[in-house]
Steps between C-alpha positions, in 0.01 A plus 500: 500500500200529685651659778602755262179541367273528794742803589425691200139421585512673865734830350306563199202645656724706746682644269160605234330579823277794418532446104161412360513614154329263272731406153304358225797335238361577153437140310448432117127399493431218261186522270207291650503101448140310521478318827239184477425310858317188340535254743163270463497286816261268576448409858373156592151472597371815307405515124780694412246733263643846661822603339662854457786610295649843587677776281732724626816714373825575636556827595796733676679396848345827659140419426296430784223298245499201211317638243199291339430400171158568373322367145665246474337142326612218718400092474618119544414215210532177605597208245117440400548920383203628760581796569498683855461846501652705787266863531673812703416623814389855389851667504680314777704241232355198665329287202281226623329184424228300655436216276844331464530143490857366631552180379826250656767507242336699251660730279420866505594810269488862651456778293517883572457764272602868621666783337497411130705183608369122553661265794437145520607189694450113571485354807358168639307457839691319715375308766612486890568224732280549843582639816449182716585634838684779713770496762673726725792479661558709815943469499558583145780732360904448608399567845260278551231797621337627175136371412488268174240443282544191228166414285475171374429348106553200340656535137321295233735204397663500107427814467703871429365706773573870567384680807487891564446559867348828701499598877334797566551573902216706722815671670650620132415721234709278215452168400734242456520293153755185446440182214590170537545204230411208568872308362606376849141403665335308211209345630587566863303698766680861513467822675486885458648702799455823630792826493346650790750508752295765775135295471381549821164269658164686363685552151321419201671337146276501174698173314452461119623216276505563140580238227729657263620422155890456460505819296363689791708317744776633286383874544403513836828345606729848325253687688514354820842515460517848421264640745531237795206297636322770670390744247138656414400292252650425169469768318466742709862729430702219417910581540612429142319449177381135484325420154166252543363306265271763333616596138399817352440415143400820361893619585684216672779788642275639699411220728219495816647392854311280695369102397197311422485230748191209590554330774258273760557675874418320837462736736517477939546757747649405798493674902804467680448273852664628823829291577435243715 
């Protein structure tokens, strides 16, 4: 089979040779769906004030640009009802806020209201276990040669954790995404680990923890799935339509993609040592 395939490989651009012609298939377009990115993380050590949410559409396979959304009233309540309002980046989509208040385990309600329709959703922040320490290992992979990277947490005992992991490599333009519960480790030191398998000495890794809910967990599993590990970001062109928790409630048909998450972050980056 593969020897098969690596043939057609070699003859196929023998045989075109010369034909450059460019064939655009004509695809159905579907009308626009509401993207929100509302991912409030709060990284340890910071005050966690500065939060964004941005609104973005669909748009056709050809397009070479994600269209904004613009006018749009965007903010988070938290279970006392204070209300944080999100203000727009004069016509980029990017609302902001600089006077959040994340709170451990609180519960927080999202609300966006765009086009004549209003989208909320609930959420609570979820906090993160702490990198404690980082190790590499110079004969990783099934050969023994690769470079390994495995960063180190202990997992709060009697407790339902979930973990959403991110590697983003120097040496790559994508990152790589992959959750974890904590079933099988209660209470026990544990480790993320690196995808990476060409990390070369001099190569840097940006590491981020986040502490997920089990709803989230849930979602960025199917995606992960669907896309693979190493993937932009989560919603950036996602494979198949994945439904978050965000409910239009003006006309529940015509749902949003993307999810309202909180989550505590730690956060190290990491050089790559030359082998020893």
């Amino acid at each position: 089979m593969k020897k098969v395939f690596l043939a057609i490989v070699f003859l196929v651009p023998l045989f075109f040779a010369g034909c450059e012609e460019v064939v655009e298939v004509d695809l159905d377009t579907a009308a626009p769906k509401l993207v929100i990115e509302a991912a409030i993380n709060w990284q340890k050590g910071t005050s966690g004030k500065q939060q964004a949410v941005k609104l973005t559409t669909t748009t056709g396979y050809y397009e070479n640009s994600v269209p904004t959304v613009s006018g749009a009233v965007v903010y988070i309540r938290n279970s006392k009802n204070e209300r944080f309002n999100f203000n727009e980046v004069s016509g980029t989509g990017r609302y902001v806020c600089s006077v959040f208040k994340p709170v451990l385990n609180e519960h927080y309600t999202l609300t966006v209201v765009s086009g004549g329709n209003t989208y909320m959703a609930s959420e609570i922040l979820k906090p993160v276990a702490p990198i404690t320490r980082i190790e590499q290992n110079n004969e990783g992979g099934f050969a023994g040669e690769d470079i390994e990277v495995k960063v180190f947490f202990t997992d709060p005992a009697e407790e339902e954790n979930f973990y959403l992991f991110k590697y983003v490599y120097s040496n790559k333009v994508t990152s790589s995404y992959y959750v974890s519960d904590d079933r099988f480790y209660q209470g026990n030191e544990i480790f993320s680990r690196s995808d990476e398998e060409d990390l070369k000495p001099g190569n840097e890794i940006e590491i981020t923890h986040y502490g997920i809910s089990k709803q989230y967990y849930n979602y960025m599993n199917i995606l992960v799935s669907i896309a693979g590990s190493s993937v932009g970001g989560p919603f950036q062109t996602p494979p198949a339509t994945v439904k978050g928790n965000i409910i239009n409630t003006t006309n529940k048909s015509n749902y949003p993609l993307g999810y309202f998450s909180l989550s505590e972050t730690d956060e190290k980056i990491f050089t790559i040592a030359p082998k020893i």
